[in-house]
N, C-alpha and C positions, 0 to 999 in steps of 0.2 A: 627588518628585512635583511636576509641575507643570502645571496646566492641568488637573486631575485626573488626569494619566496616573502608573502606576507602573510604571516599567521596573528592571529589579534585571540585565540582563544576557540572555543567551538571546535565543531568537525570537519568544517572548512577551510581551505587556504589558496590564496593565489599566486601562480607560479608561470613563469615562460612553459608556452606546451601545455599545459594543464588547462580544462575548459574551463568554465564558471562555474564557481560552487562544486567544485572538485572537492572529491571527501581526505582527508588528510589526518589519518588515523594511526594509534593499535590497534596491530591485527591480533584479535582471539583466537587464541591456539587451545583451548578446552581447560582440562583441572589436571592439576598437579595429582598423579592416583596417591602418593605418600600421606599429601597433609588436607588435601580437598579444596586447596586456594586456587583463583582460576590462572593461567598461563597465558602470558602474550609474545607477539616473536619479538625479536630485538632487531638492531637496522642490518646486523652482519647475520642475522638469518637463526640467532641461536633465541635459545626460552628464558622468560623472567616473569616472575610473581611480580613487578613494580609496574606502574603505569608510569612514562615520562615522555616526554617532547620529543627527545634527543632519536626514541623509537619511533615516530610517528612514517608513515609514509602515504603514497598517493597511491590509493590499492583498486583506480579504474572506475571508479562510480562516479557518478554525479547528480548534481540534487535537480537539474532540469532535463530533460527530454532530450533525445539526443531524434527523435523521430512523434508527431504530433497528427493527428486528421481523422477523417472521419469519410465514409460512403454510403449511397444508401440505394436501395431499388425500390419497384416498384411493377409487380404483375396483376394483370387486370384480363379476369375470362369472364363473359356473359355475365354481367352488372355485378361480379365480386371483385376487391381489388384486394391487397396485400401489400402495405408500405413498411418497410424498414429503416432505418436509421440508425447507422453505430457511431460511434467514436472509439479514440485508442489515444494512449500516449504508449511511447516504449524505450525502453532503455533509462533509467531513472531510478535513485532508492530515496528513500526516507528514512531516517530516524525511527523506530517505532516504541515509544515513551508507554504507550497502553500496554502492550505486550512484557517489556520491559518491569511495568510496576506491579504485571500480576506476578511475575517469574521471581520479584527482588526478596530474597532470601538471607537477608543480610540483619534483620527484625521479623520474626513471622508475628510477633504477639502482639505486633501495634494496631488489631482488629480489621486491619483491610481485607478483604478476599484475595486470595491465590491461583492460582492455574496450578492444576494436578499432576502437569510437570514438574513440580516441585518436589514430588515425591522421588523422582530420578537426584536428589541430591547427595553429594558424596558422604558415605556414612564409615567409610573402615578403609584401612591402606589397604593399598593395593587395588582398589574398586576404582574402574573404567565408567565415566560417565561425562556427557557435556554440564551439568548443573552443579555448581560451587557447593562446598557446605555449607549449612546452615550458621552465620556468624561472622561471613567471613571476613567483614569488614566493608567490601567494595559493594555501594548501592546502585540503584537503577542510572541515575544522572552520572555518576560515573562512567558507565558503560558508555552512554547517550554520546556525554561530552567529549568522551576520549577513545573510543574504540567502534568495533566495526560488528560487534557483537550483536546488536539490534537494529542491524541498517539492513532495509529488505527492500527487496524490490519490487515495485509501485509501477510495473506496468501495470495496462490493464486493457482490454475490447468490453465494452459494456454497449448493450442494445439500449441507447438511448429511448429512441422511440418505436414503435410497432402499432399498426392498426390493419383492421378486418374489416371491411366494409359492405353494401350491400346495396345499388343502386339500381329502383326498379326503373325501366325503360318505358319512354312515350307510351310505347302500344300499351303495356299495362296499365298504363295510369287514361286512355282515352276514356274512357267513362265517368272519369271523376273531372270535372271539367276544371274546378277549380284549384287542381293541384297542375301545379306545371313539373314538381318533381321530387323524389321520396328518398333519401338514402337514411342507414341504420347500419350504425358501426361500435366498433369494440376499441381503445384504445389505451395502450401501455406503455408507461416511461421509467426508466430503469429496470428493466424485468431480470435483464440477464447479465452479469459480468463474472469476465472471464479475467483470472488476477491470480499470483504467487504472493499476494499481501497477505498477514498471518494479524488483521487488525479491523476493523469494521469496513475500513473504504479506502482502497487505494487512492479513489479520488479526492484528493486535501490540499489543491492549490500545490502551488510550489513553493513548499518551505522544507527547511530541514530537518525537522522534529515532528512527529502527528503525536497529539493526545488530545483526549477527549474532545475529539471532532465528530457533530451529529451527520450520520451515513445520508447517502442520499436517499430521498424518500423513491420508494415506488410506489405508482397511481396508476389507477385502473382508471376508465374512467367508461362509461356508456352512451350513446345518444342520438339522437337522429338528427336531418335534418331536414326540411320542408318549403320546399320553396311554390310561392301562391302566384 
């Protein structure tokens, strides 16, 4: 600790002022166009090829929610109804280690798959690009663990729930004596989310790092219901 900070490693650190799980990074400043290695800022504001500690700063993220909830309605005309349900979190990043291990360019022959962004990698001086060259030394966990290069933001509004419904009324049903009443609905969970995450699912808990976290499922589901 010094200066009240505790840093123990990772991308976070705890500080007076600083919320929880405050990210406490190198900041990514793109590729060196001369040699194709990538550039981080330094603590007086100027550029350097090294990753270290001494650069590290508090660049405003943090790994929890600074804003959390959810609302929902519900319109109902002559026996149709319409329920919604969303959720959100907002203001929050993550780490993002998937994205990261498609992009990592530092071994392409070790048989993994790539993202086709790879092919913006720096290939000649003078060539302007955000993607390192091929070699260059610094891998995915690198990044992860020390820089601000794959921390995205993990907002997100997702329609949790949705349904259509369709309930027929007394007078329809008087002839059928032994139904007291009939509804037939549509119902959908996770249909729609709305997110600047560049990874399968914003939503991964609140941790610092996503990787190979299963999305959430969306289900449709049909059915009536009957009551005697």
């Amino acid at each position: 600790s010094a200066n009240g900070l505790i840093f123990a490693g990772g991308s976070t650190a705890i500080a007076e002022g600083q919320p929880v799980g405050a990210y406490y990074v190198n900041e990514y400043a793109g590729v060196n166009p001369a040699n194709g290695n990538p550039l981080f800022k330094t603590a007086n504001g100027g550029l350097t090829e090294i990753l270290a500690d001494a650069n590290r700063v508090f660049n405003g993220e943090q790994l929890y929610p600074i804003w959390q909830g959810g609302f929902t309605s519900s319109v109902s005309y002559k026996g149709f109804n319409l329920y919604t349900q969303w959720s959100f979190v907002a203001d929050l990043a993550r780490n993002n280690l998937d994205l990261a291990t498609l992009e990592n360019v530092t071994n392409i022959a070790d048989g993994g798959n790539r993202a086709v962004s790879i092919q913006n990698a720096w290939t000649t001086p003078g060539q302007i690009t955000s993607m390192p060259r091929i070699g260059n030394g610094l891998n995915e966990i690198s990044y992860i663990n020390s820089t601000d290069r794959y921390l995205d933001d993990a907002s997100y509004l997702r329609l949790r729930n949705v349904s259509f419904s369709y309930a027929f009324d007394k007078k329809t049903l008087a002839d059928i004596s032994f139904l007291k009443g009939l509804k037939f609905y549509v119902q959908a969970e996770n249909l729609v989310t709305f997110s600047k995450w560049r990874g399968w699912d914003p939503e991964a808990g609140f941790r610092g790092t996503d990787r190979g976290n299963y999305p959430t499922p969306r289900i449709v589901t049909f059915g009536t219901v009957i009551n005697f």
